[in-house]
N, C-alpha and C positions, 0 to 999 in steps of 0.2 A: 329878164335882163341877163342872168347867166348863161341863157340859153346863146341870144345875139355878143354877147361877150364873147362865146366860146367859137359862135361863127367867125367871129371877127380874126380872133388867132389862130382859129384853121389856115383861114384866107393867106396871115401874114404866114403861116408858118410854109406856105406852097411858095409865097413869093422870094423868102426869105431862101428855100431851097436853089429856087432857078437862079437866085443872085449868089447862090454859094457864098453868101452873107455866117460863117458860122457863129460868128457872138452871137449875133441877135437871133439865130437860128435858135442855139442853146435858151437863149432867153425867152423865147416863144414856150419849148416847152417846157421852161420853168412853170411859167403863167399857167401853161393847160394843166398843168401837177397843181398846181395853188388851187385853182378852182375846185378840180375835183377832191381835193385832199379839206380844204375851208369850206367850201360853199357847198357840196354832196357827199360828202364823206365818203366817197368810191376811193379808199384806199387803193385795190389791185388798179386802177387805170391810172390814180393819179403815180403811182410805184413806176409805174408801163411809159409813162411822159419822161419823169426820171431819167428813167434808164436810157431812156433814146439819147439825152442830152448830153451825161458824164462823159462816155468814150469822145463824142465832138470835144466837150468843153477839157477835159484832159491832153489829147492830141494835142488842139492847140495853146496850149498851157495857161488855161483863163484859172487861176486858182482862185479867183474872190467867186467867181459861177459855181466852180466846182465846189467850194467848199459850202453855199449855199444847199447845190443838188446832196450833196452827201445830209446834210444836216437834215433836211424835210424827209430823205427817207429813214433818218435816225427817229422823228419824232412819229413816222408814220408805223414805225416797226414798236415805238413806247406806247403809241396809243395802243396797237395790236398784243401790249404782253409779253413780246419777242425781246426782251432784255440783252440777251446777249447779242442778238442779232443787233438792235440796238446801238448798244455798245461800240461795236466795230464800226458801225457807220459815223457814229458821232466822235468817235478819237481819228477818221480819217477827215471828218470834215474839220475838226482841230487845226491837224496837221497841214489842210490846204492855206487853211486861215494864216496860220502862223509863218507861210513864205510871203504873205502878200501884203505886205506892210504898207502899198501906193499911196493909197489914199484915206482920209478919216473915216471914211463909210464903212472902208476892206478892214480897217485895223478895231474899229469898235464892235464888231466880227465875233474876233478872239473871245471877249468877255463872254458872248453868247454860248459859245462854244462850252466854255466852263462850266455854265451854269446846267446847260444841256445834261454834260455827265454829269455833272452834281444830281441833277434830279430824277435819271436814271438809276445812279445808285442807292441814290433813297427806296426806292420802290423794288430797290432787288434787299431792302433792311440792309445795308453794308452803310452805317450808319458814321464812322469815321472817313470811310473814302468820298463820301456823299461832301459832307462836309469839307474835306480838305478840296475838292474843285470849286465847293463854293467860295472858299476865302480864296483861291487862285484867281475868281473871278475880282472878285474886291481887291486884290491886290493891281491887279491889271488896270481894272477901272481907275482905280486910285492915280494909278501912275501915269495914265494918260488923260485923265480930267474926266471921266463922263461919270456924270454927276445923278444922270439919271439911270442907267447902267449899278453905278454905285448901290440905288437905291432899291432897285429890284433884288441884287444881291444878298446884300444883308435881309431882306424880306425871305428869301431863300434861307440863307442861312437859319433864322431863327426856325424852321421847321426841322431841322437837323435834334432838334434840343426837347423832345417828346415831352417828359411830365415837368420840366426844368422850366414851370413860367418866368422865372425872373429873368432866366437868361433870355428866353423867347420874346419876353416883354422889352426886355433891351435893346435887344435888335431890329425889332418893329417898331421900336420910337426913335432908333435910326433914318431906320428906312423914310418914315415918316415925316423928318425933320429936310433928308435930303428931297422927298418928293414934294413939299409944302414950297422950299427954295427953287424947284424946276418946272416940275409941270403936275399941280393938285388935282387936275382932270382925270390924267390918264387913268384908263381903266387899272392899273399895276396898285397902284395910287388908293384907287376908291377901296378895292380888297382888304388892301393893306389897313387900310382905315377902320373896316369890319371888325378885321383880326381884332385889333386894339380896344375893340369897343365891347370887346366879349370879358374883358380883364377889366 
């Protein structure tokens, strides 16, 4: 199935050429980056789709794309250990975020965005800065309703807080309250559930 999946966005990705179609040009090899970044873990090719995409999707000033393409090579460069590299990608794919206000999809974005660096600085131990993008994220969420957003947040947050269970415990019964109100399924959801059950 990945295999005829990937035939399928070759196919569109030629048609999409001849039609000088570039949004969905870029969005083609979004897809082929997703596959191989999700479903094969071929980092360097899903990296290689990327990069075809950004210079299109910046040209034409698609910033909710772009700010997409930047973030996947943010999390492809976290999974790699590349921290800094990291870094750079994911405060650019911020700042795409942050012009593209259009629409709820483009703007509930930004939260992601937060959480992104938040979770990068975790892993580089900068344990206040980690922290201070995750409550950017809650603050954002907050202010524009997303309730499920909200809740992965503060789920984030409470890892910021190492031998500190009460605080940690607090924040995961946060989290917990907002994902019970939203969506109990999601996998964010069931985790966070774990966490809790360990205390």
């Amino acid at each position: 199935q990945i295999d005829s999946a990937r035939l399928y966005l070759l196919k569109a990705r030629d048609h999409f050429i001849n039609l000088r179609d570039t949004f969905n040009l870029c969005s083609v090899y979004n897809n082929l980056g997703g596959i191989e970044q999700d479903l094969r873990a071929d980092f360097p090719r899903a990296y290689a789709y990327y990069l075809k995409a950004i210079p299109l999707a910046e040209k034409a000033g698609f910033d909710y794309l772009s700010g997409i393409l930047h973030e996947n090579i943010a999390k492809i460069k976290e999974e790699q250990a590349d921290y800094t590299a990291a870094l750079q990608w994911a405060q650019q794919s911020l700042e795409f975020r942050l012009k593209d206000t259009s629409s709820r999809q483009s703007t509930l974005q930004v939260g992601e965005s937060y959480n992104t660096l938040g979770s990068i600085y975790l892993k580089l131990e900068d344990t206040l800065k980690s922290r201070k993008y995750f409550q950017d994220a809650v603050n954002f969420n907050t202010r524009v309703l997303n309730n499920e957003g909200l809740a992965r947040s503060f789920g984030f947050i409470s890892t910021t807080y190492g031998a500190d269970d009460t605080l940690k415990l607090h924040y995961l019964l946060m989290s917990k309250q907002l994902w019970d109100a939203t969506n109990p399924l999601q996998a964010d959801a069931t985790r966070n559930e774990m966490k809790i059950s360990q205390y």
